[in-house]
C-alpha positions, 0 to 999 in steps of 0.5 A: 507553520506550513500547511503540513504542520497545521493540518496534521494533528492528533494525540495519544491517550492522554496526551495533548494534541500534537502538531507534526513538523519541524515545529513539532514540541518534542524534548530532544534530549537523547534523541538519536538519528533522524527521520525524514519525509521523502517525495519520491516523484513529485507528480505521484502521491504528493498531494495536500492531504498526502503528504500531511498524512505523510509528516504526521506518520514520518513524526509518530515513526520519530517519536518510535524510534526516538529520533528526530524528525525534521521534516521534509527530506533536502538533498542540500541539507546535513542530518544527524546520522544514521538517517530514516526515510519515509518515502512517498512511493517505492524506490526503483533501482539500488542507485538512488537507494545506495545515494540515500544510504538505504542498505536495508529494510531498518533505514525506510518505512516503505520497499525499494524494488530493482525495477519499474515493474516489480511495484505495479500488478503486472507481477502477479500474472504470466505473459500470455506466452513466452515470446510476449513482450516483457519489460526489462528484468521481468522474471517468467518463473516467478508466475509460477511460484505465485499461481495458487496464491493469484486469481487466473489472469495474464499481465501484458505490455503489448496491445496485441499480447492483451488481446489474446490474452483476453479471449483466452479469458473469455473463454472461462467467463468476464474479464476485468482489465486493469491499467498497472498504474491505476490504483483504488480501481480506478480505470478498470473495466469488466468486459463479456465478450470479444467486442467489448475486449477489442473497445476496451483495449482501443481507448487505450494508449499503446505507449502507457501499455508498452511502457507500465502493462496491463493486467487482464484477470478472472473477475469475481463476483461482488468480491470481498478484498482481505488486507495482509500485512506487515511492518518493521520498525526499529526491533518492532515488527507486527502482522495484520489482516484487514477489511477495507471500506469503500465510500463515495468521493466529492466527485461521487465516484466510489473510492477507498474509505478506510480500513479496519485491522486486527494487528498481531505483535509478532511476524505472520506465524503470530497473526496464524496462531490467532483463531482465524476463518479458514477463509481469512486463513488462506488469504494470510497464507496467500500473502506470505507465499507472495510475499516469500516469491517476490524476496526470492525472484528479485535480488535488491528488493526489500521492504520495511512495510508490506501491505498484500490485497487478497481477494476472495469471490465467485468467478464467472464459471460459480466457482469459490476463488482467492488470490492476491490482486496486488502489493504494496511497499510503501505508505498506504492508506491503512498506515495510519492504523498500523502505527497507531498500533506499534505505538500501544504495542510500545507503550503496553508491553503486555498487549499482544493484539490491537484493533485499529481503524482508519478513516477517508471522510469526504465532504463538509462538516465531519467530526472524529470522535474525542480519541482520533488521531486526524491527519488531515482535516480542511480541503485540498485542492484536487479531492476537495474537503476531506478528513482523515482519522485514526481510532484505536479500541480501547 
């Protein structure tokens, strides 16, 4: 059994615990279709214990579709029809879908967008002005649709277009710069005035700014960070909102940790229909107006799983703000949760709402509770030991 399989274990209530892969015990009789796990680019998200999470999610999805799953997706190989996808990243660009046989958001668990840009940040904010660089496709109404749904804040591909972008920023207080390609917050820096800015932007690469961008925002004091979001499967669809959890990585950097979702049966007016904070509110209402902007402004994108980053805080002038940092439409770390969800959804037809929870667990000598479901428990080679587990409440 490979290490995917071995690493990749959990079980239902009331089940016996299960091994993901192509060795995976599972009756096949009238089983229709096949679902298979897909490395988008094997330099981005294909790590041990990513892509052991990946297989363990792209079997649960079978056995929710009930399908097939035969493991890790060969272009050389026949699968029974119609075939499901589970990508590690985004797909960019109709092509590559349309070869794959990706017409709509039922054959993927994840988005395919019609550039590179469209999956990253730089989205979310305006070009500093309208003769800034800009990447091919780039839509300059689009800022526009999302500006009460975004914290103030420009996107860049040039270093000179960030410069000014930045002391136009600075005038309202601290700006966060953040590489478009940097994910968990990793790489970015707050800077308070011009000097910090002009250092900042000098230890960058001219050529990753001008090929990805760079995101220059308001930054928000000791902010909190709402996940919203949504996934379809089959005829299933369910809506969430979410906290995520920070914890400390082998290295003793400060990393994702997990997150903690109240998942509605049903689309965003069922998770509205919930009695939320106004707070929390307005974050679910953020998103969907994100969410419907980016479905207007760019003909080829669709997505099965949608995940919106939405955070609220003071910024530098004392003021209250909301807004959404970034998308994703792709397998994420809080996956885990929403599928343990659909799944009591499926079996409990009467369940309308689920608590669900994932956890990252750094380090040596950690034990999930009796009822987790561990997508991977041992040491992969670049995060060293870790554990990942899902729980839902009873």
């Amino acid at each position: 059994m490979d290490a995917i399989s071995a690493n990749a274990i959990c079980a239902l209530p009331g089940t016996a615990p299960t091994l993901a892969g192509e060795g995976a015990v599972l009756d096949e009789r009238g089983l229709e279709g096949t679902v298979v796990a897909l490395t988008a680019d094997h330099h981005a998200y294909a790590s041990e214990h990513e892509r052991a999470t990946r297989a363990q999610i792209a079997w649960r999805l079978a056995r929710l579709k009930k399908s097939r799953f035969q493991g890790e997706y060969d272009s050389g190989r026949s699968y029974a029809t119609p075939v499901y996808f589970v990508p590690s990243d985004t797909l960019v660009g109709s092509t590559w879908a349309g070869a794959l046989g990706i017409q709509s958001q039922h054959a993927l668990f994840g988005g395919v967008v019609p550039h590179p840009f469209v999956l990253t940040k730089t989205i979310t904010h305006p070009l500093v002005d309208p003769a800034a660089a800009a990447p091919d496709g780039w839509c300059h109404a689009f800022a526009g649709q999302v500006a009460h749904a975004a914290l103030a804040g420009y996107s860049a591909f040039a270093a000179d277009d960030a410069r000014r972008a930045g002391l136009r920023l600075l005038a309202r207080g601290p700006v966060r710069v953040k590489p478009a390609r940097a994910t968990g917050g990793r790489g970015q820096q707050v800077v308070c005035d011009r000097q910090a800015l002009e250092d900042c932007l000098a230890a960058m690469d001219t050529a990753e700014i001008a090929a990805h961008g760079l995101v220059l925002e308001e930054n928000l004091q000791e902010p909190v960070t709402c996940s919203v979001g949504q996934v379809h499967v089959g005829n299933a669809v369910a809506s969430y909102y979410g906290w995520q959890r920070l914890t400390v990585d082998n290295q003793g950097h400060e990393v994702y940790g997990g997150s903690d979702l109240t998942v509605a049966r049903g689309g965003f007016d069922a998770l509205l229909a919930l009695s939320l904070p106004d707070e929390l509110r307005l974050a679910v209402e953020q998103a969907c107006i994100f969410h419907q902007a980016v479905e207007s402004a760019f003909p080829g994108f669709l997505a099965s799983r949608i995940n919106y980053d939405v955070a609220q805080g003071v910024n530098g002038a004392g003021r209250w703000c909301s807004g959404v940092l970034e998308q994703s439409w792709r397998v994420g770390g809080a996956s885990g949760a929403e599928i343990a969800a659909l799944e009591i959804f499926d079996e409990q037809p009467q369940r309308s709402v689920v608590n669900a929870s994932c956890f990252e667990v750094y380090g040596d000598g950690v034990v999930p509770p009796p009822n987790a479901c561990v997508y991977f428990s041992g040491v992969d080679a670049g995060a060293g030991p870790i554990t990942k587990y899902t729980v839902v409440e009873p």
